[in-house]
C-alpha positions in Angstrom: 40.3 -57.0 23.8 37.9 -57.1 20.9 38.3 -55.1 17.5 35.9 -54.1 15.1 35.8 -51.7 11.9 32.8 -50.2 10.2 32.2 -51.0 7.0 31.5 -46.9 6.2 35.9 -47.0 6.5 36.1 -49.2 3.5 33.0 -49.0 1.3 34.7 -50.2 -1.9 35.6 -53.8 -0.1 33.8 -56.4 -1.1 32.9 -59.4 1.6 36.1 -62.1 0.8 38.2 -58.3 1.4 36.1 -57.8 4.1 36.8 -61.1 6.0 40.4 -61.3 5.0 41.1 -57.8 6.1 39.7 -58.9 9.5 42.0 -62.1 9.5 45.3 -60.3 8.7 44.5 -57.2 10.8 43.6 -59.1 13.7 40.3 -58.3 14.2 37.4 -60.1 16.3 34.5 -58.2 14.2 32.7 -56.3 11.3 30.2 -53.6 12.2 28.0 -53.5 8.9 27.7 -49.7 8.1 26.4 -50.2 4.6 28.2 -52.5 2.1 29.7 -50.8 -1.2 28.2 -47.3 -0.8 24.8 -49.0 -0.2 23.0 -48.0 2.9 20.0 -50.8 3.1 22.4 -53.9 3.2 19.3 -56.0 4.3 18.3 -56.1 1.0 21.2 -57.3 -0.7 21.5 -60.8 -2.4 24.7 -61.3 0.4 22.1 -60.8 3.1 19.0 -62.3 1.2 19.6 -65.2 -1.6 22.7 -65.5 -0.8 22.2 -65.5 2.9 23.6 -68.8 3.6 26.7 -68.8 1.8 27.7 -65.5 3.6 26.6 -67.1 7.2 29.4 -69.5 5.9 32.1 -67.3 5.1 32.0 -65.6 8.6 32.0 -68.9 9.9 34.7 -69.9 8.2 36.5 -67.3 9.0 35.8 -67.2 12.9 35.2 -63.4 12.3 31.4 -61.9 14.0 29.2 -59.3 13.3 29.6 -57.3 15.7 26.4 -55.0 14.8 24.3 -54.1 12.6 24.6 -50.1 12.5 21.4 -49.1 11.3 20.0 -45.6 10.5 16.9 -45.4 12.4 16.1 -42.5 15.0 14.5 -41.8 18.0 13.4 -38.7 16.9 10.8 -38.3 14.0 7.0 -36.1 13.8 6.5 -38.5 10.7 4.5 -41.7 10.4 6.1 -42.2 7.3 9.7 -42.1 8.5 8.8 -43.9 11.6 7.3 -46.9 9.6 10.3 -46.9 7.9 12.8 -46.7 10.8 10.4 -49.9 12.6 10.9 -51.8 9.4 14.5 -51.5 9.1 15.1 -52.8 13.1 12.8 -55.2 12.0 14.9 -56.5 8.6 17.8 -55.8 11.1 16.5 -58.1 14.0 16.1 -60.6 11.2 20.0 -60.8 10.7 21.1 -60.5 14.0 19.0 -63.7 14.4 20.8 -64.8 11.7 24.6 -63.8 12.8 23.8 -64.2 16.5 24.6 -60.6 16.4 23.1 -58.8 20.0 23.4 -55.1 18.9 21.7 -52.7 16.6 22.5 -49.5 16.6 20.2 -46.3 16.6 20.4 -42.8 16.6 18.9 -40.4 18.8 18.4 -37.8 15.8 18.6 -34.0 14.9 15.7 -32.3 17.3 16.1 -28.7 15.4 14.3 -25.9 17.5 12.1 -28.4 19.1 12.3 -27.8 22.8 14.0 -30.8 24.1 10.7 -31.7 26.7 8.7 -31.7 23.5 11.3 -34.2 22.1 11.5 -36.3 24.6 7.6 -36.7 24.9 7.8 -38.0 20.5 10.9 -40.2 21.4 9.1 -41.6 24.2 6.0 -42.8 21.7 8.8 -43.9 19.2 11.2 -45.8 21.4 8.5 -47.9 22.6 7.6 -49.4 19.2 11.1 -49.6 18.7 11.5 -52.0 21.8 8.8 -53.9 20.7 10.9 -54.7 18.1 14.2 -55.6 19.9 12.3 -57.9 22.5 10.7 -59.9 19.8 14.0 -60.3 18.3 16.2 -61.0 21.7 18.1 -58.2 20.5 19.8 -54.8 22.3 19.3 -51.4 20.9 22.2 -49.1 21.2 21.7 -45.8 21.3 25.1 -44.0 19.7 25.9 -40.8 21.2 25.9 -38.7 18.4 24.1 -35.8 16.6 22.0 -33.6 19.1 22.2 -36.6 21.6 25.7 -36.6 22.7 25.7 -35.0 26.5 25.3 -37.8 28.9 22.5 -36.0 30.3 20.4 -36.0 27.3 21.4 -40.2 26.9 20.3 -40.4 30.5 16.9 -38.5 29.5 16.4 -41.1 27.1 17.2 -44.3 28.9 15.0 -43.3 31.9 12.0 -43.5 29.8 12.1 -46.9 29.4 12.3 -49.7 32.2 13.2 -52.1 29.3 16.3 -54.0 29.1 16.8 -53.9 25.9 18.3 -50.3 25.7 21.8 -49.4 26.1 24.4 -47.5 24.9 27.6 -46.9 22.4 30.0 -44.8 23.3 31.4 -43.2 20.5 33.9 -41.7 23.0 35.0 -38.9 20.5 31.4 -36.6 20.0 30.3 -36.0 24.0 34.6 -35.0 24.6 35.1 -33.0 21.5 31.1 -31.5 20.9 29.9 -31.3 24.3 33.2 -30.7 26.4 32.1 -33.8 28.6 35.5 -35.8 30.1 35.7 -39.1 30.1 35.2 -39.7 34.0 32.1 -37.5 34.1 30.5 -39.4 31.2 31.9 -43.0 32.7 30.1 -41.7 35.9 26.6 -41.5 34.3 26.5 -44.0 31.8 28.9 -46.3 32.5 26.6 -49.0 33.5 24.8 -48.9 30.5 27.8 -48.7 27.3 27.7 -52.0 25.4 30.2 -50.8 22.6 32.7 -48.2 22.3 33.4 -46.3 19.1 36.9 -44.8 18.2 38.7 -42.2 16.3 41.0 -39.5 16.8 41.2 -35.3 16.0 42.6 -32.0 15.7 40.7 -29.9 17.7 40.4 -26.4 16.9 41.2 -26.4 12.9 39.0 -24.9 10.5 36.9 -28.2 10.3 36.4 -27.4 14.0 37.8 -30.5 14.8 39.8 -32.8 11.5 40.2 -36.7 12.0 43.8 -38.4 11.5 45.0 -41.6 12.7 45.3 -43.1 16.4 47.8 -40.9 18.2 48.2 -38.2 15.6 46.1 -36.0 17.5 44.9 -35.0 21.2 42.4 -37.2 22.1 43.2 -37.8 25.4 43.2 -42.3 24.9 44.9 -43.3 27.8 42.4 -41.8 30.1 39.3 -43.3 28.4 41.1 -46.6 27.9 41.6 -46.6 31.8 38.1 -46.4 32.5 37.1 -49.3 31.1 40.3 -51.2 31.9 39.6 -50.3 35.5 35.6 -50.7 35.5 35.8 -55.0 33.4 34.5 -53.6 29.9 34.1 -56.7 27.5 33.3 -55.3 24.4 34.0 -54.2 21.5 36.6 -51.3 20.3 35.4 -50.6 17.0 37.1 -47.9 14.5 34.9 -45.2 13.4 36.2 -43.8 10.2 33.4 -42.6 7.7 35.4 -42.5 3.9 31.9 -42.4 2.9 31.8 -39.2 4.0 34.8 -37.8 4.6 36.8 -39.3 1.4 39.7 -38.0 1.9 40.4 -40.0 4.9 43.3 -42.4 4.8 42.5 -46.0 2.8 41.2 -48.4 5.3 44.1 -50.4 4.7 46.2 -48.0 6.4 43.8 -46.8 9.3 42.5 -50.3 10.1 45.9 -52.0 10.5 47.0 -48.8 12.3 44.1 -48.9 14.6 44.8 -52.6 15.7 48.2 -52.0 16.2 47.4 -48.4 18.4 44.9 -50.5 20.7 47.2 -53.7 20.9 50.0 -51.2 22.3 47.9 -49.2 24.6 46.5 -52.4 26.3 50.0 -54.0 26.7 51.0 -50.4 28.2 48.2 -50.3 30.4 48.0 -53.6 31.6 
């Protein structure tokens, strides 16, 4: 089993807390979700001039990036925010060159009233440059289900439009359960094949939030049955901790929910296996 956190969970830690959070918590990974509340981390002086002695401290450390979690999205009518999108997989593609780091994550983004054909035809002419991208950097793409692209269906829409393999797929396993009513097994079913990286966190469904996130166990995600999946169907990668204190604040200090995550997965593998 590996374990990752985002970065978005602990946006005050600075790389040494970073690395030796990872160390004492037990984890394999970082998933770099901005750095210190800012969003662009490819143009900081830890991933620019100072490039080197951060490739060292990982090293060091024997902890991996285990993505770059960028903002880019499939779905955009503007050149502008397209160019900007294909220059940050490209800054991104850079690193994981740098980190030997195989995943970037994308989003499929908000579609408003657009009739879903019509989006499909713009993220078609957008995902292409996008792979461009991804092949000139040996690198995979994962498209997070998230936003107005969490339905297995609609993921499935997207990854038949390409032949390329350079596409794939997290599975953050809470938004097509809680927004889209989809069970594990039926989403397993269609996608399976395709999920690279799995995403965590746990809820309250049916609160005035619509749904409120707490720690691993405190509410009814149903765990054991997604866990099974992949136990029963070889997964090999990562089990990274969603939990977004950048913009939910309130959530619990990273130094509680990331030691509590490890220790929730650690006991739900030895009970399952």
């Amino acid at each position: 089993m590996k374990l990752a956190f985002t970065t978005s969970g602990c946006p005050n830690w600075n790389l040494d807390t970073l690395l030796s959070k990872a160390i004492e918590y037990g984890y394999d990974g970082i998933d770099f979700c901005g750095y210190m509340g800012e969003k662009d981390i490819f143009q900081l002086p830890i991933f620019t001039t100072d490039l080197a002695a951060t490739k060292k401290k990982f090293q060091e450390a024997s902890i991996a990036v285990s993505c770059f979690s960028s903002s880019a999205q499939l779905f955009t009518n503007s050149k502008e925010e397209l160019a900007a999108h294909l220059d940050e997989l490209s800054q991104y593609g850079r690193l994981c060159h740098e980190f030997h780091t195989p995943y970037i994550r994308i989003f499929g983004g908000a579609i408003g009233d657009t009739d879903r054909r019509e989006a499909l035809a713009v993220v078609s002419e957008n995902l292409s440059e996008m792979l461009k991208i991804a092949e000139q950097y040996q690198v995979f793409l994962l498209l997070e289900t998230h936003d107005d692209w969490t339905d297995s269906e609609f993921i499935e829409d997207v990854l038949n439009l390409t032949e390329s393999n350079y596409l794939h797929v997290i599975w953050n396993i809470h938004e097509p359960y809680r927004k889209a009513a989809e069970t594990p097994e039926a989403f397993w079913e269609k996608l399976g094949k395709r999920i690279k990286y799995t995403r965590w966190k746990d809820s309250f469904e049916n609160t005035e939030q619509a749904s409120q996130f707490c720690l691993m166990g405190e509410g009814d995600m149903p765990f054991t049955r997604f866990y099974q999946l992949l136990l029963e169907n070889e997964y090999k990668g990562y089990f990274a901790i969603e939990w977004d204190k950048m913009t939910y604040p309130e959530l619990a200090e990273p130094e509680i929910a990331f030691k509590q995550f490890a220790e929730y997965l650690r006991e739900l593998k030895e009970k399952m296996e």
